[in-house]
C-alpha positions in Angstrom: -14.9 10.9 -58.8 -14.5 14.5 -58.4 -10.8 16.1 -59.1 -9.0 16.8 -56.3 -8.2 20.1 -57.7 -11.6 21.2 -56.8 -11.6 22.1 -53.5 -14.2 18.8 -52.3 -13.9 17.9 -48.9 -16.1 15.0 -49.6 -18.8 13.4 -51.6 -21.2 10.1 -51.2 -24.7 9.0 -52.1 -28.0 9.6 -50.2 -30.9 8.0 -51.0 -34.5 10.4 -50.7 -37.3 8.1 -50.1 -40.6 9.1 -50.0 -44.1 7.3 -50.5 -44.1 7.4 -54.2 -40.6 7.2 -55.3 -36.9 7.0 -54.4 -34.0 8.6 -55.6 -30.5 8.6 -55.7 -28.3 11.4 -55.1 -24.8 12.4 -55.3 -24.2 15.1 -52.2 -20.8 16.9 -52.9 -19.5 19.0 -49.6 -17.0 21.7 -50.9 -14.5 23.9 -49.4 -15.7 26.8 -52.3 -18.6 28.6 -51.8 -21.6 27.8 -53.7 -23.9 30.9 -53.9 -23.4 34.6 -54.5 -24.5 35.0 -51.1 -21.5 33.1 -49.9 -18.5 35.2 -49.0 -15.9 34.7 -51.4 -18.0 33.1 -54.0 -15.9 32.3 -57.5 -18.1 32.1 -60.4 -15.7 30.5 -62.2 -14.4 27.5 -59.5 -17.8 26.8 -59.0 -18.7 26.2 -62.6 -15.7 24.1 -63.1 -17.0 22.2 -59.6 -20.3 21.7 -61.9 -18.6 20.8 -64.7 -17.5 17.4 -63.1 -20.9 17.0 -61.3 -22.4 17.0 -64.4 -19.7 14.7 -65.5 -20.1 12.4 -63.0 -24.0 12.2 -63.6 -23.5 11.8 -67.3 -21.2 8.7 -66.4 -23.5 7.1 -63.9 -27.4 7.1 -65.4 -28.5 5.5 -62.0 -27.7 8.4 -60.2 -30.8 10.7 -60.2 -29.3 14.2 -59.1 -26.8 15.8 -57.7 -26.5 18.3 -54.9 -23.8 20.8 -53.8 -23.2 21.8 -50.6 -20.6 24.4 -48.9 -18.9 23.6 -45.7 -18.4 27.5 -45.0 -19.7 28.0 -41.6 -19.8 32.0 -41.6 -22.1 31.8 -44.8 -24.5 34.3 -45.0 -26.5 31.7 -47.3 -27.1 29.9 -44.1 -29.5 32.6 -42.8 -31.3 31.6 -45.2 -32.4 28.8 -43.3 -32.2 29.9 -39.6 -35.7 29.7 -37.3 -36.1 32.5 -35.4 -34.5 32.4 -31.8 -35.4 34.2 -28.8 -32.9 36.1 -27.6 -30.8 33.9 -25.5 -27.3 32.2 -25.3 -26.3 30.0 -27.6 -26.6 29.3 -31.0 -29.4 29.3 -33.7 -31.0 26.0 -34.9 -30.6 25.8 -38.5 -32.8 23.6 -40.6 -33.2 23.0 -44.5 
C-alpha cells in the first residue's frame, strides 16, 4: 500500500455514512508532520507521502478519498481543535 520508506505508522479504510450517501476513505496515520503548523514539518516528505496517496486512489476507483493524519502529539495543529477548558487539572478534550 504505502512505502515503508514513508514514515506510515498505519493506514485502513473508514467508511462516512450519512443520510444521503456513503463514502469510503483511506485514513493514513503518519509519523511526519502534515501541516506547516506542525513542528518539524518537511515540505518535501510530505509531498512524496501524497504522492502514494494519490497513487493508491488512482489504483483503487472505489475508494472515494483519502485523509492524512499525524500521530505528533505536541502538534500545535492540534489546538486547532481544542474546546476551551476551565482551568483545572488535567488535560484538554480535543475534538475534530
Amino acid at each position: 500500500m504505502v512505502m515503508p520508506n514513508r514514515l506510515v505508522k498505519s493506514a485502513w479504510i473508514a467508511a462516512e455514512v450519512t443520510r444521503d450517501s456513503a463514502e469510503k476513505v483511506l485514513v493514513v496515520e503518519a509519523y511526519i508532520a502534515v501541516s506547516p503548523l506542525e513542528s518539524g514539518y518537511d515540505p518535501v516528505r510530505y509531498g512524496h507521502l501524497v504522492e502514494d496517496v494519490r497513487r493508491i486512489l488512482a489504483e483503487n476507483p472505489d475508494i472515494d478519498r483519502a485523509s492524512i493524519l499525524s500521530v505528533h502529539r505536541e502538534s500545535r495543529c492540534a489546538a486547532l481543535f481544542r474546546r476551551a477548558v476551565p482551568d483545572c487539572e488535567g488535560k484538554p478534550e480535543l475534538v475534530a
